[in-house]
N, C-alpha and C positions, 0 to 999 in steps of 0.2 A: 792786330789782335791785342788784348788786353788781358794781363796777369795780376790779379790780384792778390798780395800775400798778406795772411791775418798772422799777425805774432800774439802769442794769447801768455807771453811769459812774462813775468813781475821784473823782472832782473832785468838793467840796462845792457852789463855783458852776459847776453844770452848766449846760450852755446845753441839752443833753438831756432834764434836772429840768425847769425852765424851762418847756420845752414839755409834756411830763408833766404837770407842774402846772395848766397851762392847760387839756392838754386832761380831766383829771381835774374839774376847776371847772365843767367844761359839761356834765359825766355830770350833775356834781353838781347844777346849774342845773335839771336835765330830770329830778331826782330820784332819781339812783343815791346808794348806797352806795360813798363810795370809799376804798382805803386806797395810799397807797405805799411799798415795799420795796424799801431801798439795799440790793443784794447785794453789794456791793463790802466792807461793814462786818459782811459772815458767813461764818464758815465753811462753807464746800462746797468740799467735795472732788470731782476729776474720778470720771467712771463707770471703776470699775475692769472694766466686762468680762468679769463671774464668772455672767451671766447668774444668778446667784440669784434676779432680781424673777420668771425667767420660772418658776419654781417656787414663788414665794411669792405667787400674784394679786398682781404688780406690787410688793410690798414689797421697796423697797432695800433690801440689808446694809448697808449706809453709813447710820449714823444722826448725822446730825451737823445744822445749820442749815435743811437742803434738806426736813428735817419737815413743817418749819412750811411752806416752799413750797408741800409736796405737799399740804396739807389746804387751804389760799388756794385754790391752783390747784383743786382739787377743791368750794370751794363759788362759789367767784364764776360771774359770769355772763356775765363780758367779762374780757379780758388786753391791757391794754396793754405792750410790751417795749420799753422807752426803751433808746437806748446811741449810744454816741459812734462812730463809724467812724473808728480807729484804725491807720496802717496798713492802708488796703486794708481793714478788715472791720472786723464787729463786735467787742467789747474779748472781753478773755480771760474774766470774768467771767458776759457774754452769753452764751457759747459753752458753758466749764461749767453752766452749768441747765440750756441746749437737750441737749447729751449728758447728762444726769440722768435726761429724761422720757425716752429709752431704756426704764425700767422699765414705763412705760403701753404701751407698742410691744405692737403686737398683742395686746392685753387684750379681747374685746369689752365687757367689763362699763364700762373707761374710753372707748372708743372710742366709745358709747353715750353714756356723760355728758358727755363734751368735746365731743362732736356740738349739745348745745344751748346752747353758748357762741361768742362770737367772738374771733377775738385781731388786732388790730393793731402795728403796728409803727412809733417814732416815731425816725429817724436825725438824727444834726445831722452835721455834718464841716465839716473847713476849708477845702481848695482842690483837693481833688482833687475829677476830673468825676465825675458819677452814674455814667456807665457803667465806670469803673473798679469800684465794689463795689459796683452793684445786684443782680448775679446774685447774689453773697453774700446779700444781703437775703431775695432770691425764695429761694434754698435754705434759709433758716432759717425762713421761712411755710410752706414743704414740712413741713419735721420737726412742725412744729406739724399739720399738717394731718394728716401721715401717723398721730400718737394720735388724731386725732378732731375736730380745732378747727374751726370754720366760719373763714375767713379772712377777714380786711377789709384794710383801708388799709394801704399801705407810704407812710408819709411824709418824706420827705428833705429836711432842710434845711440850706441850704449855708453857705458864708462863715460860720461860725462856731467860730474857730479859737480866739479870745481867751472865756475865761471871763464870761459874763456880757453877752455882745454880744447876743444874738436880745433881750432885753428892749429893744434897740429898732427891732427889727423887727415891727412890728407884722402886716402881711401874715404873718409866719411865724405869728405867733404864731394869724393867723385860721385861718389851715389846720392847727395844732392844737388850735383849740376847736373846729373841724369835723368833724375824727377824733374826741372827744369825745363832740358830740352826735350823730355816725352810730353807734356803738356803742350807744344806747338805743333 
């Protein structure tokens, strides 16, 4: 089994990696395959709109970084989507890949494959409340679902505004090696 973890945070010490990390370590423990990808260090361009995937069986005209995405995303078996809650929502980063899989949109051939994978979701943030940007969350496990994804865990952790602080949070850190190992 293959776990794939997207980090969509700017920051090298992410407190969002962090947890990533951890919960990527408990795939791993239970015998996944894991790999993680900083999208913040690729270029990807936003979806221009030109509806070309829907003529090409989902192939972007944008060939740029998001390649390599689409074939990760096409073999793994699980998706984790780490990201900082930024302002009220997920970073810019997050948001361009979720409008990318646009292309998979109404595919039944992806709609099919992504149907046998799961994807969770791993937030950190500083001090704004959950319900300030949970609905942002639940809409961006929608877009996931609407190509095909089996959905699992939204997990939010908070008070993490300084780089580097969940490592000593242990409690956070249990409830993402639990997202982790619920994904196997």
């Amino acid at each position: 089994m293959k776990v794939l973890g997207i980090n969509a945070s700017p920051r090298e010490v992410s407190n969002v990696r962090i947890a990533l990390e951890t919960a990527l370590e408990a795939a791993a423990a239970k015998g996944a395959e894991t790999e993680i990808v900083d999208i913040n260090s690729l270029a990807i361009s936003p979806c221009q709109a030109d509806n070309y995937c829907k003529e090409h069986d989902s192939e972007c005209a944008l060939h740029d970084d998001m390649d390599d995405i689409y074939k990760k995303l096409e073999e793994t078996d699980a998706l984790i989507l780490a990201t900082p809650i930024y302002f009220f929502d997920i970073t810019a980063q997050a948001k361009t890949l979720i409008d990318r899989l646009y292309s998979y949109f109404m595919n039944e051939k992806y709609t099919e494959l992504f149907s046998q994978k799961k994807v969770a979701i791993i937030a950190t943030n500083g001090g704004a409340p959950v319900e300030a940007f949970m609905s942002s969350l639940e809409t961006q496990m929608v877009a996931f679902q609407t190509v095909g994804f089996e959905t699992g865990d939204i997990l939010v952790l908070g008070d993490n505004n300084i780089p580097g602080a969940i490592k000593e949070k242990e409690d956070q850190l249990a409830q993402a090696k639990e997202l982790g190992e619920n994904l196997i």
